[in-house]
C-alpha positions in Angstrom: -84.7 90.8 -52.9 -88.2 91.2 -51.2 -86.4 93.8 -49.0 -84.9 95.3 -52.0 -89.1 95.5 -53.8 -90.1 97.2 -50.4 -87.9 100.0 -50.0 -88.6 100.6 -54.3 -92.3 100.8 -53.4 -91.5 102.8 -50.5 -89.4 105.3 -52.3 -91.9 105.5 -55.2 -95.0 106.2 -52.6 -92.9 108.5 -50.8 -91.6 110.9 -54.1 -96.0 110.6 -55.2 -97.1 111.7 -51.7 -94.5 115.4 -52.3 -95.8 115.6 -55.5 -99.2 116.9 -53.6 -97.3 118.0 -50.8 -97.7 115.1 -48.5 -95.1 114.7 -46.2 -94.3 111.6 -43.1 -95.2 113.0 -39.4 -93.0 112.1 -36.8 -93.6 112.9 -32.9 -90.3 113.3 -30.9 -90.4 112.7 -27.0 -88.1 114.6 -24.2 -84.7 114.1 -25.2 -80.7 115.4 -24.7 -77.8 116.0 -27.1 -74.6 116.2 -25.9 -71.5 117.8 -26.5 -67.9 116.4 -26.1 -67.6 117.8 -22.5 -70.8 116.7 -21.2 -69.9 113.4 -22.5 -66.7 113.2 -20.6 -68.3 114.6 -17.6 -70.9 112.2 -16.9 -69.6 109.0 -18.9 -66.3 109.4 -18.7 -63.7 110.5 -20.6 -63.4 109.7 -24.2 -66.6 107.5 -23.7 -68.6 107.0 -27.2 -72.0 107.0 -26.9 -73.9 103.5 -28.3 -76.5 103.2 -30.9 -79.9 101.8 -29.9 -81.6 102.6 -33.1 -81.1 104.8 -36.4 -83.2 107.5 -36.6 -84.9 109.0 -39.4 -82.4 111.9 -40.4 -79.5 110.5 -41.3 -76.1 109.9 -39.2 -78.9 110.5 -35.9 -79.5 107.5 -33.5 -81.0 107.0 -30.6 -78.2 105.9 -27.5 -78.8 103.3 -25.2 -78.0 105.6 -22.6 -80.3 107.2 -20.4 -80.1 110.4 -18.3 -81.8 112.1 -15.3 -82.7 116.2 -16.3 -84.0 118.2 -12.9 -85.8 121.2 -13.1 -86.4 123.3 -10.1 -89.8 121.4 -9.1 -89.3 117.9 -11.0 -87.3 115.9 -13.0 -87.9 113.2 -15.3 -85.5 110.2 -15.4 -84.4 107.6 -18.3 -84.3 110.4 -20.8 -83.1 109.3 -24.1 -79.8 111.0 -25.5 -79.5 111.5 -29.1 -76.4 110.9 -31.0 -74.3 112.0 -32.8 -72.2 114.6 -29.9 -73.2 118.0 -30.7 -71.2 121.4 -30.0 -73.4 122.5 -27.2 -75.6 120.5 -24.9 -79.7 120.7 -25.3 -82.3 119.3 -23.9 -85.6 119.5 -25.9 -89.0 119.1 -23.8 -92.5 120.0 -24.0 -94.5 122.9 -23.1 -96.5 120.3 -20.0 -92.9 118.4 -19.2 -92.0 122.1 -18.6 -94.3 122.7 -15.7 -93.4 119.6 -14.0 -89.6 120.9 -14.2 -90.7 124.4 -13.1 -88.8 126.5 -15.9 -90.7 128.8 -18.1 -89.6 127.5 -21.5 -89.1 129.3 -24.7 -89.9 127.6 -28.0 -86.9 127.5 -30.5 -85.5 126.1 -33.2 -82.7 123.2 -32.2 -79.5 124.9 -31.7 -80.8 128.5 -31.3 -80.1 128.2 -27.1 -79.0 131.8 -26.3 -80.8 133.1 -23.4 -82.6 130.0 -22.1 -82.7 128.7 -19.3 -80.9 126.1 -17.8 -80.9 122.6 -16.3 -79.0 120.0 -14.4 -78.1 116.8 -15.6 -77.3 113.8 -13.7 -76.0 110.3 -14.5 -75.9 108.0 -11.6 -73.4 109.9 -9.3 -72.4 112.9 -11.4 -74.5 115.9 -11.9 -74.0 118.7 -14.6 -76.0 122.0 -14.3 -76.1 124.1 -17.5 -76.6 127.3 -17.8 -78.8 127.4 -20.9 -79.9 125.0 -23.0 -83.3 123.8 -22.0 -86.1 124.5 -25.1 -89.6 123.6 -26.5 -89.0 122.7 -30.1 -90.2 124.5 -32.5 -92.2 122.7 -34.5 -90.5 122.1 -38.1 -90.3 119.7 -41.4 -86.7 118.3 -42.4 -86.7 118.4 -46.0 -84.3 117.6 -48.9 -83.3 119.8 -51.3 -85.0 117.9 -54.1 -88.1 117.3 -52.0 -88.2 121.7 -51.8 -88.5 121.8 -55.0 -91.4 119.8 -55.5 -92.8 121.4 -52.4 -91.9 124.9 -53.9 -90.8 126.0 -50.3 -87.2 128.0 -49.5 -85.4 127.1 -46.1 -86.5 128.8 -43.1 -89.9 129.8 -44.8 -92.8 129.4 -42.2 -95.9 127.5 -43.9 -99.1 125.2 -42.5 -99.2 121.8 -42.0 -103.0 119.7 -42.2 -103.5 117.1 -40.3 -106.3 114.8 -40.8 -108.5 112.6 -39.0 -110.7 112.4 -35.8 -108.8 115.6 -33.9 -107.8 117.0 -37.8 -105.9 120.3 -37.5 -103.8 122.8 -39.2 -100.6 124.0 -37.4 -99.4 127.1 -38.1 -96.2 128.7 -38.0 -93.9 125.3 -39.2 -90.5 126.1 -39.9 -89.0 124.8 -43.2 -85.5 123.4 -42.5 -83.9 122.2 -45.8 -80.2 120.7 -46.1 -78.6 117.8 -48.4 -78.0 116.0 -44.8 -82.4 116.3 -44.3 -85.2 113.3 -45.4 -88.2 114.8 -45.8 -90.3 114.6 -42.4 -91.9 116.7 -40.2 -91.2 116.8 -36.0 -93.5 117.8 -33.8 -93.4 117.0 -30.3 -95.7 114.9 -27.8 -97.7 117.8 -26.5 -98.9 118.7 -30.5 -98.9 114.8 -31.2 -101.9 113.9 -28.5 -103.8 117.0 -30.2 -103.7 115.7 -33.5 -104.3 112.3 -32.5 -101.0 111.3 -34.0 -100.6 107.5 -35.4 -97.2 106.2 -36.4 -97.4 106.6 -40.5 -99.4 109.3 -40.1 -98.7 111.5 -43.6 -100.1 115.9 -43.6 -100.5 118.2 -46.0 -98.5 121.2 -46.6 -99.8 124.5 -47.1 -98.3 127.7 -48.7 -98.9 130.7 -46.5 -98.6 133.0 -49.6 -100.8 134.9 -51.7 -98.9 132.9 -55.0 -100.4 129.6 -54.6 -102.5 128.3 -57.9 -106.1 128.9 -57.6 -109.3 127.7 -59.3 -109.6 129.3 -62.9 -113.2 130.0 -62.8 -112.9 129.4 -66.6 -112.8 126.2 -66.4 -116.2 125.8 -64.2 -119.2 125.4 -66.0 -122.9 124.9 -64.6 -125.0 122.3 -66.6 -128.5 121.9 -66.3 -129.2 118.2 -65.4 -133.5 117.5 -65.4 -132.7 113.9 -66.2 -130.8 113.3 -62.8 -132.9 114.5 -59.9 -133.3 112.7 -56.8 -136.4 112.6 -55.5 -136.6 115.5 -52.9 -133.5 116.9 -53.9 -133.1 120.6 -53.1 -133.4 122.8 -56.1 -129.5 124.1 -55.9 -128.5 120.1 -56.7 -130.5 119.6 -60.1 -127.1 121.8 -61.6 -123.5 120.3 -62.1 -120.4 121.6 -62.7 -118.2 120.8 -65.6 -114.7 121.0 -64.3 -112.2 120.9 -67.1 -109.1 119.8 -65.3 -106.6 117.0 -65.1 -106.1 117.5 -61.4 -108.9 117.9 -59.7 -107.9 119.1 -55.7 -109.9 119.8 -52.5 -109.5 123.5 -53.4 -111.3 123.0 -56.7 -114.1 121.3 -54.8 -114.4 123.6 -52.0 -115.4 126.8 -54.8 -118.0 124.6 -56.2 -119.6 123.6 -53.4 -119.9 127.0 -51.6 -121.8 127.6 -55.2 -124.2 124.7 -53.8 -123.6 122.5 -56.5 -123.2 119.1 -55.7 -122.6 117.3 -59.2 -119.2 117.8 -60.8 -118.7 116.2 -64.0 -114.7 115.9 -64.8 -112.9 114.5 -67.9 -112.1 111.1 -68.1 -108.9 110.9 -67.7 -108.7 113.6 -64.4 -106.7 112.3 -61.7 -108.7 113.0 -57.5 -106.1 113.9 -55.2 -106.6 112.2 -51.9 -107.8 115.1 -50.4 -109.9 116.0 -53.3 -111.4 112.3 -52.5 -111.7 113.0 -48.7 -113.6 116.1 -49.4 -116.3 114.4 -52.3 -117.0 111.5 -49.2 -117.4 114.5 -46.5 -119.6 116.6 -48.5 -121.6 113.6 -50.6 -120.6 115.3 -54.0 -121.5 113.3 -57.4 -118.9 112.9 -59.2 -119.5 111.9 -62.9 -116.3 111.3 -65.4 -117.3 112.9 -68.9 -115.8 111.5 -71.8 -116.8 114.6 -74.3 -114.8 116.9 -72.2 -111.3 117.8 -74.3 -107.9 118.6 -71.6 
């Protein structure tokens, strides 16, 4: 039952968090996928691979098997495979695991292998060389069809993802890969994961690289004169507020008013503070004041 109260409060979180266009980061190390004939030729024939651990997309596990890849310089052993088998053998890598292999590596999305280069495999005494196959994975977010919708986002689109924290950061260029098969999480590998300082549970932002996204009706921004609520020493720009008359109140609403060096916002009561609306108000020291008067 307790499991049961978990997974509801997980689900719940996790359907609140794309409403604002939150999504679950997930950093993937070096890995293989192999087809049926890679498989037989370095297992055995007929040999079925065995799960470790479920992964996050489902029908994908992690195998208990591990696998030698050698580049022309390097190689790195214990590589995990990935299940299930897939039509054509990859191996997926970093940008710095590429220089230890010595291949010049292209960044893809999985499965789009045409013209790479190639690598050998080995598993104790059997070694298989490809001839393409070896990538940098583009970086990407798995999402559900439902999920699109509240993201607004179309499959293949290319937005940017915000990261936050100490080494906070906006990748560009994320490819949006949407199926019915797809939970909603983005992959990035370890390279882009030490950049961002990534922690497991780590949650980003997405961002719409379009010119349509909602912006701040200036309407609804009002300077009030406040005399009664100086600080002592307080610049002269802070003795105004703004009157924001809006039930969601975002970072991008917050953003215009401070640039107008304003630095008290009064908002109706009942206004809900996304949390990167609340991230910004701590960063910047904004007042915030919740106005009763104020009609939505």
């Amino acid at each position: 039952m307790n499991q049961d109260i978990t997974e509801t409060i997980r689900q719940v979180v996790k359907k609140a968090m794309v409403e604002e266009s939150f999504v679950e980061l997930e950093a993937s190390g070096r890995h293989v996928h192999l087809s049926r004939e890679a498989i037989d030729y370095l297992f055995g024939v007929g040999y079925q691979l065995t799960i470790a651990k479920e992964l996050s997309q489902p029908g994908q596990f992690a195998c208990k098997e591990r696998i030698t890849i050698k580049g022309p310089k390097g190689k790195f052993e214990n590589v995990v495979i990935l299940g299930p088998e897939r039509k054509a053998s990859q191996v997926e890598v970093s940008l710095t695991d590429a220089v230890v292999l010595g291949e010049k590596v292209p960044v893809r999305e999985s499965g789009h292998i045409e013209g790479t280069p190639g690598i050998t495999l080995i598993h104790k005494d059997r070694e298989l060389k490809l001839d393409e196959g070896l990538i940098a994975a583009k970086r990407h977010i798995h999402v559900s069809p439902e999920d699109a919708e509240k993201l607004q986002v179309k499959n293949h689109e290319m937005v940017q993802v915000k990261v936050f924290g100490e080494r906070s950061l906006i990748f560009d260029e994320v490819v949006i890969r949407i199926s019915p098969n797809y939970r909603t999480f983005m992959h990035i590998d370890f390279d882009e994961a030490n950049a961002c300082g990534f922690k497991k549970g780590m949650v980003v932002k997405v961002i719409k690289k379009d010119c349509n996204q909602p912006s701040v009706d200036y309407n609804q921004i009002k300077q009030v004169s406040q005399p009664n609520q100086q600080v002592e020493n307080e610049p002269e720009q802070n003795k105004t507020a703004a009157e924001l008359n809006k039930k969601i109140i975002t970072e991008s609403d917050l953003q215009k008013i401070f640039l107008q060096k304003t630095y008290h916002v009064l908002i109706p009561e009942n206004s809900i503070i996304t949390p990167l609306a609340e991230d910004y108000i701590r960063k910047h020291k904004l007042e915030i004041q919740r106005h009763k008067e104020i009609k939505l």
